[in-house]
C-alpha positions, 0 to 999 in steps of 0.5 A: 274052700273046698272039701278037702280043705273043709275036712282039714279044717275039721280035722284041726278043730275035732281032733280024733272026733273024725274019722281018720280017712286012708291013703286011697279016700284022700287020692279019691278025693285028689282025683275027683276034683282034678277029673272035674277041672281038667273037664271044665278046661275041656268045655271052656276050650269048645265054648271059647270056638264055639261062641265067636263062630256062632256070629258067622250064623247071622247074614248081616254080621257074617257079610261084615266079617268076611269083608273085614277079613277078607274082602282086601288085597292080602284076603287070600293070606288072611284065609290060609292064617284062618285055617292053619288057627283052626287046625291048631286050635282042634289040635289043642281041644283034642288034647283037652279031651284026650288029658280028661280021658286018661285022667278018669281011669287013673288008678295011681297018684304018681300017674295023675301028677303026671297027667296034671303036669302035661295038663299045665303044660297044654294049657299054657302053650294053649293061651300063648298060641291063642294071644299070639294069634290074636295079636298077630292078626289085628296088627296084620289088619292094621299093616293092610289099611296103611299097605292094601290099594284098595285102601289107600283109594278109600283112603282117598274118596274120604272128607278129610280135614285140610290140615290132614293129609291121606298119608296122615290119615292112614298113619292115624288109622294104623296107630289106632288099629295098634292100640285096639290090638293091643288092648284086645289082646291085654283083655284076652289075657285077663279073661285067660287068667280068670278062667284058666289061671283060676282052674290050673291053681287050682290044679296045681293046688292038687298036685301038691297034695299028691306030691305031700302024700307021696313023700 
């Protein structure tokens, strides 16, 4: 429960006990808290680029990495994909920053809705750009294990069972790689929820008390 809510609280319990707090004491108060999640939104953004690429600091797992990503036939694709994200998602971080610095000069409740609803907005194209990728990239990988030469090779130097074939195998392989993917992009999707979903109700919490006070 938050103070707004607390005070509220107060209110209904104490009665005129309180003192009564004005129009521009409870906008203070709307745009505190909204200046303070719309920041938080802005650090998660930095750490979520952050952290992941803190891995390519180690020799063992970058070598891994790039390999991984790289070291096929389709490593030039992966390479331009890689860069074009990149692109993107600085694009949406500066937006993050840019929603958090209009938000703290604001001087007018109808200003602020607006910046929350554009801050909503941002938000979700955000998350559904970065599902999108994640997903897109892990069945991509998946295509280049059953399509890439130097795989199917691979494929081929391996100890198989006699009742299973290469074709089968790699069939196998990508079966698996789409299930990953696929439950990569569900676990994604649930930590999205619970830092961001959590932040923008929050928001949209806000935006309602201004919206009530507006009527």
């Amino acid at each position: 429960m938050d103070e707004l809510d607390i005070l509220k609280k107060d209110w209904q319990k104490k009665g005129d006990e309180l003192p009564k707090l004005s129009y521009n004491d409870i906008y203070k108060m709307i745009w505190k808290k909204s200046s303070s999640i719309v920041k938080w939104i802005f650090i998660i953004s930095i750490l979520e680029f952050v952290l992941p690429n803190l891995l390519f600091l180690f020799p063992g797992t970058r070598e891994h990495l790039l390999k991984m990503y790289y070291g096929n036939s389709y490593g030039t694709f992966f390479m331009v994909i890689s860069f074009l994200q990149y692109l993107v998602i600085f694009y949406f971080i500066f937006q993050f920053y840019k929603r958090y610095k209009e938000i703290s000069v604001l001087d007018d409740s109808k200003t602020l809705m607006k910046n929350i609803i554009r801050t909503r907005k941002t938000v979700k194209y955000y998350v559904i750009f970065s599902l999108g990728m994640l997903l897109f990239i892990m069945l991509a990988q998946a295509l280049t294990v059953y399509f890439d030469p130097n795989m199917l090779v691979t494929v081929y130097q391996q100890e198989l069972p006699p009742n299973i074939t290469p074709d089968k195998f790699k069939s196998i392989m990508v079966i698996t790689f789409v299930i990953v993917a696929l439950a990569t992009t569900a676990l994604f999707a649930l930590i999205y929820f619970l830092l961001y979903g959590l932040l923008l109700k929050k928001l949209n919490k806000n935006y309602f008390e201004l919206k009530k006070m507006e009527i």
